[in-house]
C-alpha positions in Angstrom: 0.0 0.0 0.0 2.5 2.1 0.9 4.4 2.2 -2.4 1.0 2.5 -4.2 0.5 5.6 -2.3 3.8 7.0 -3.2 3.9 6.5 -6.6 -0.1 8.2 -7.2 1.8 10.9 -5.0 4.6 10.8 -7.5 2.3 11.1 -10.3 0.1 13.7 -9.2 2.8 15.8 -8.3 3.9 15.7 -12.0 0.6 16.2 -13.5 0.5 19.4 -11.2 4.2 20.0 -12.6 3.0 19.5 -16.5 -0.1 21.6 -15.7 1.9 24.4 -14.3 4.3 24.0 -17.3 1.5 24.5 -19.5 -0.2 27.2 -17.9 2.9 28.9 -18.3 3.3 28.2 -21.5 0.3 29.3 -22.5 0.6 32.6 -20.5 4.4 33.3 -22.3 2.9 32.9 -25.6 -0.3 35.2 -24.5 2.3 37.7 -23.7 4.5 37.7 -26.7 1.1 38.1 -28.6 0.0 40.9 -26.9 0.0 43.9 -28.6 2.2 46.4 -26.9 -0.3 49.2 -25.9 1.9 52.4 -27.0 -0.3 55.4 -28.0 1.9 56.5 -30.9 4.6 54.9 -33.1 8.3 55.2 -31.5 11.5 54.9 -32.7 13.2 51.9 -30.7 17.2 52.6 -31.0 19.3 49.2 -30.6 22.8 50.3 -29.5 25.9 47.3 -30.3 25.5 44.5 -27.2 22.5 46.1 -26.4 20.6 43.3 -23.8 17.0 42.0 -24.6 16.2 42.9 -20.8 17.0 46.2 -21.5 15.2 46.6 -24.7 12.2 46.1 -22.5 12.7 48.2 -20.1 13.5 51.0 -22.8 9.9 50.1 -24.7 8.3 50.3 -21.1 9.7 53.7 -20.6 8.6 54.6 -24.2 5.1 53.5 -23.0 4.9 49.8 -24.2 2.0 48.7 -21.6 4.6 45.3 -20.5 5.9 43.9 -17.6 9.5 43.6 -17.8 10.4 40.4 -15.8 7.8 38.3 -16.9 8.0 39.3 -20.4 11.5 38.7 -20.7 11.3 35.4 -19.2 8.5 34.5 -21.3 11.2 35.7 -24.5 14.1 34.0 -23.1 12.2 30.6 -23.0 9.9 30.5 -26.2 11.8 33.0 -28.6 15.7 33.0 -27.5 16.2 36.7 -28.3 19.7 36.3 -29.3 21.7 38.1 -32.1 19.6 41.9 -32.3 20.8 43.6 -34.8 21.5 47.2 -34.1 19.7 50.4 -35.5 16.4 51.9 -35.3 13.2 50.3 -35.6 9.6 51.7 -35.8 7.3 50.2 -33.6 3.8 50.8 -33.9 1.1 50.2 -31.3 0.0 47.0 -33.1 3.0 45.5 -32.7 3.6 42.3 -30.5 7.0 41.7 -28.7 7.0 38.4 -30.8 6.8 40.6 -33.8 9.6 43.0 -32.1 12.2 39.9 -31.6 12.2 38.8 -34.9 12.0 42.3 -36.6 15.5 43.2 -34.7 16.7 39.6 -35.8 16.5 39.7 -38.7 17.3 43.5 -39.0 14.5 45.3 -40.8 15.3 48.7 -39.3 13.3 51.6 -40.2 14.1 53.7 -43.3 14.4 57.4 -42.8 14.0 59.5 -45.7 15.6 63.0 -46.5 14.2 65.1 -49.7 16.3 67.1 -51.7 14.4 70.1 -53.5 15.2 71.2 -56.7 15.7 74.9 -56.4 17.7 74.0 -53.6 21.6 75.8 -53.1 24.4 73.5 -52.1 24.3 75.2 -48.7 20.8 74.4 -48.4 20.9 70.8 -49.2 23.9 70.4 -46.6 21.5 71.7 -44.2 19.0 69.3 -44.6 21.3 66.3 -44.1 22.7 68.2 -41.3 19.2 68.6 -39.8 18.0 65.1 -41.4 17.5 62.4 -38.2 20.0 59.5 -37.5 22.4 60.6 -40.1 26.3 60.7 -39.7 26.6 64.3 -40.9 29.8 65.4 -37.9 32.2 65.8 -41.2 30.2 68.2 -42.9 29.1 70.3 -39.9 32.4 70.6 -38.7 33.7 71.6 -41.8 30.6 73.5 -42.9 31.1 76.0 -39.6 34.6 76.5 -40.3 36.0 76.2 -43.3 33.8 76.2 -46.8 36.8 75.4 -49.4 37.8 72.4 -47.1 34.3 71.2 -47.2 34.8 71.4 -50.9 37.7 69.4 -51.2 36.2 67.1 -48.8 33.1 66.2 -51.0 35.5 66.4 -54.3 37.7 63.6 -52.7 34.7 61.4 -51.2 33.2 62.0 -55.0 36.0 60.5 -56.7 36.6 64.2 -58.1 39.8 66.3 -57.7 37.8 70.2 -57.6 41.0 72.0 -55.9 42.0 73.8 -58.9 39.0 74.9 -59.3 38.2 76.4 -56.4 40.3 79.6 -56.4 38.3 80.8 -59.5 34.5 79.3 -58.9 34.4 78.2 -55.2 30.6 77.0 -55.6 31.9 74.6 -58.3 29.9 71.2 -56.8 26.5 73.6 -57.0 24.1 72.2 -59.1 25.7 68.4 -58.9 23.0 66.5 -56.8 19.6 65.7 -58.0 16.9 66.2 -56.4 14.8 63.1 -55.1 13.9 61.7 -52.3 16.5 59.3 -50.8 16.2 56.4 -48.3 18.8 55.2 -45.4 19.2 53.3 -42.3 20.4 55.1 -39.2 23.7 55.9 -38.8 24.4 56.1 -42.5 26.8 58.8 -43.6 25.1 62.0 -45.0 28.0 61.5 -47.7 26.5 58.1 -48.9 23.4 60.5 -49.6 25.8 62.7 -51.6 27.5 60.6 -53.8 23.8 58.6 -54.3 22.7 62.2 -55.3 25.9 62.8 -57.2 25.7 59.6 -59.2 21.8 60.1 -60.4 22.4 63.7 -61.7 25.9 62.8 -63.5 23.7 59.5 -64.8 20.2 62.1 -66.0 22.7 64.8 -67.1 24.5 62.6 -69.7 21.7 60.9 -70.8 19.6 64.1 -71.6 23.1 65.5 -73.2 23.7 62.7 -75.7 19.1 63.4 -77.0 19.8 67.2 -76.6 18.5 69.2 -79.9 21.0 70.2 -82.3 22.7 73.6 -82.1 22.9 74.0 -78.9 24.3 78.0 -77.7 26.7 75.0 -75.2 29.9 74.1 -75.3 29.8 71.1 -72.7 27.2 69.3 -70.6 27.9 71.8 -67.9 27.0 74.4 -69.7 23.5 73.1 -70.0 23.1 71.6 -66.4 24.0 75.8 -65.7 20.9 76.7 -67.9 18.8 73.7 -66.5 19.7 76.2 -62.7 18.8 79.3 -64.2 15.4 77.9 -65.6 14.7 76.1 -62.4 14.8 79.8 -60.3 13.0 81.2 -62.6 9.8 79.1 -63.0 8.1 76.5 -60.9 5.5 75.8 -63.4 6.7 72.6 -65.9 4.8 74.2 -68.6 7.1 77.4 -68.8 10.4 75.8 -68.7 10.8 75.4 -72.6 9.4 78.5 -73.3 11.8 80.3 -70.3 14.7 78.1 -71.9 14.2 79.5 -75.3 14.2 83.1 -74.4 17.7 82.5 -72.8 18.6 80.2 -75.5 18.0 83.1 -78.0 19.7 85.8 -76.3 23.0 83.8 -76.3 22.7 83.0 -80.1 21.5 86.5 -80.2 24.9 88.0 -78.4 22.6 89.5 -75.7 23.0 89.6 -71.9 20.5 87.0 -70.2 19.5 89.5 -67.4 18.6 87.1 -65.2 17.5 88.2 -61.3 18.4 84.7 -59.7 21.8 84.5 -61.4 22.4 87.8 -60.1 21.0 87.7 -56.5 23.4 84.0 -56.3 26.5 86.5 -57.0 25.4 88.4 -53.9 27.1 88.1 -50.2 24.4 87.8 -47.7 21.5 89.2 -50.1 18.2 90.4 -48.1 16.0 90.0 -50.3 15.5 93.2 -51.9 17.3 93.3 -55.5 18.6 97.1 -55.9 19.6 98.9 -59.2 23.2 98.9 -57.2 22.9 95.3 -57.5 22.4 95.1 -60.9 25.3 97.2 -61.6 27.8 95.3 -59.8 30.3 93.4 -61.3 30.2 90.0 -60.4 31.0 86.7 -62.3 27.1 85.7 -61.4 25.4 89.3 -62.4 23.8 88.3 -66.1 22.8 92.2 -66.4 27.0 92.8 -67.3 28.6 89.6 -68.7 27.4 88.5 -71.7 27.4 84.4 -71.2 26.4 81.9 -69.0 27.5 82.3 -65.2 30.5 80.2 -64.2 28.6 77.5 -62.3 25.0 76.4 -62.0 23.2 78.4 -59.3 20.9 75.8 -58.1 19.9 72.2 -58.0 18.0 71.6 -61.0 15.2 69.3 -61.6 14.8 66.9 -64.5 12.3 68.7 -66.2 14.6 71.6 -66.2 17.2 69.5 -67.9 15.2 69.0 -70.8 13.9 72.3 -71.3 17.4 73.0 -71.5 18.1 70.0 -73.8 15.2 71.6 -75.6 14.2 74.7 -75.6 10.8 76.1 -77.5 11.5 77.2 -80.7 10.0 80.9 -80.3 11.1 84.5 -81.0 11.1 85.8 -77.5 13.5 87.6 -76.0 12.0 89.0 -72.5 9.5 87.5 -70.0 8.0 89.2 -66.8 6.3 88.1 -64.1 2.4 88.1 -64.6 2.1 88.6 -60.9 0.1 85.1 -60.8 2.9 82.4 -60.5 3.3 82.6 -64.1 5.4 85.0 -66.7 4.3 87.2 -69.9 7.1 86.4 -73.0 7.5 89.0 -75.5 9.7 89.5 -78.9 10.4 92.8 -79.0 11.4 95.1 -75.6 9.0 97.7 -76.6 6.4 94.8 -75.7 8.6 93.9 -72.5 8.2 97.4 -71.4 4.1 97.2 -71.9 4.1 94.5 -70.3 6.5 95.2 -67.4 4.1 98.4 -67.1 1.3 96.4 -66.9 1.8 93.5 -64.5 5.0 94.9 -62.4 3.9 98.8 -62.6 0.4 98.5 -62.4 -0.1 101.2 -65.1 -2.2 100.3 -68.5 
């Protein structure tokens, strides 16, 4: 009897031990199934050797509704959280912790964007990156804040593209070589990888558009029409313009005439304010278009595709002037006697 009793004892004490085990089974998995409860989407940042304890307690204080020792001893036994690969992650409140572990496993970290604008100086887009969120930009603000030719040379190298001898004559020689789109990366990626991604599209669009460009071209080089594609770009926003805007400047080249252009010459300007004076336009700068009679040195801008072709080609139209119609759009004339009516008109406010 007595060894009967024992061994029902035996076996009830390991029924009670298997139906513990599976209650806490099944209470592990309801945890790492649980949605975590945040309010909003966070950004979860997994620092090299980061611990999965840790991780929890960082979601908890991000406001993940979890309890940190159970849930990790829920992970630790059905999910082995082993091997996170660091970076940022977006969790969302719909996420489980299941879904977390395997997301940081297999490394699908969140991809930040940063948008360059066409229209947009060099300074401008170095800004951006500066300003952008989990991007590596220390070389370019320490250089940007102290030096701007050693920023230069510092893009030229990282470009594959010796600029030096360059620099002493047009100093704003890399403006106008990044195209504008809107470009992806993982935290922690250099704003230079950005750069050179940017770099690589407008050198690849630029010599494309160069080799279908229209025949008789006022341009000796490629350049010379990514520097019109700039001017065009700060002229007009509006796509149906640009070929009629290129062939005004396109005919004042053929033509032997000054382009007069206000963006060109508010570029050449130190620290402009904003208000363009007649003492402007009478200074002599390699960027005022009201005294030389070509193309400015470099491009002035960031130009967009559809700039590019309206360089590559232009309208075919006799029009030599264009004012602003005071509506987002412009008022193209072929003779100045109509420029001057029409400057009278929609920038004079006379009849």
């Amino acid at each position: 009897m007595g060894c009967k009793r024992l061994v029902i004892t035996s076996l009830i004490a390991c029924l009670l031990v298997l139906a513990g085990g599976i209650a806490a089974f099944g209470y592990g998995t309801w945890l790492l199934k649980q949605p975590l409860g945040l309010a909003d989407d966070v950004l979860l940042e997994v620092k090299p050797g980061t611990h999965a304890r840790s991780l929890l307690r960082q979601l908890q204080q991000q406001g993940a509704q979890l309890e940190v020792t159970p849930s990790y001893l829920a992970s630790r036994i059905l999910v082995t959280p082993h091997h996170l690969q660091a970076g940022v992650y977006a969790i969302t409140p719909t996420h489980t912790l299941q879904q977390v572990w395997q997301e940081l496993q297999a490394g699908k970290q969140h991809q930040f964007q940063v948008s360059l604008i066409e229209g947009m100086t060099l300074q401008q887009v170095l800004a951006r990156l500066q300003a952008s969120p989990y991007l590596a930009s220390e070389p370019l603000q320490q250089l940007a804040a102290t030096d701007g030719e050693a920023l230069l040379a510092l893009l030229g190298r990282e470009l594959g593209r010796d600029y030096q001898h360059l620099f002493d004559e047009t100093p704003a020689m890399l403006e106008g070589l990044f195209f504008p789109e809107t470009y992806h990366y993982r935290a922690y990626t250099s704003a230079l990888d950005i750069l050179r991604a940017a770099y690589d599209k407008m050198q690849q669009q630029l010599a494309q558009i160069w080799q279908q460009r229209d025949a008789d071209l006022p341009y000796a080089n490629a350049y010379e029409l990514l520097i019109m594609a700039s001017i065009i770009e700060k002229e007009t926003g509006i796509t149906g313009e640009r070929a009629t805007v290129a062939s005004v400047f396109v005919n004042r080249l053929r033509a032997g005439m000054r382009l007069q252009s206000d963006p060109t010459t508010i570029y050449g300007i130190t620290d402009f304010d904003g208000n363009l004076t007649r003492a402007h336009l009478r200074e002599q700068t390699a960027y005022n278009t009201y005294r030389i009679k070509r193309l400015p040195p470099t491009p002035i801008a960031m130009p967009s595709r559809a700039s590019l072709l309206a360089a590559a080609h232009p309208a075919a139209t006799d029009y030599f002037y264009f004012v602003a119609d005071g509506s987002g759009g412009h008022v193209f004339s072929k003779t100045l006697a109509e420029h001057n009516a029409a400057v009278n008109r929609y920038q004079r406010q006379q009849p």
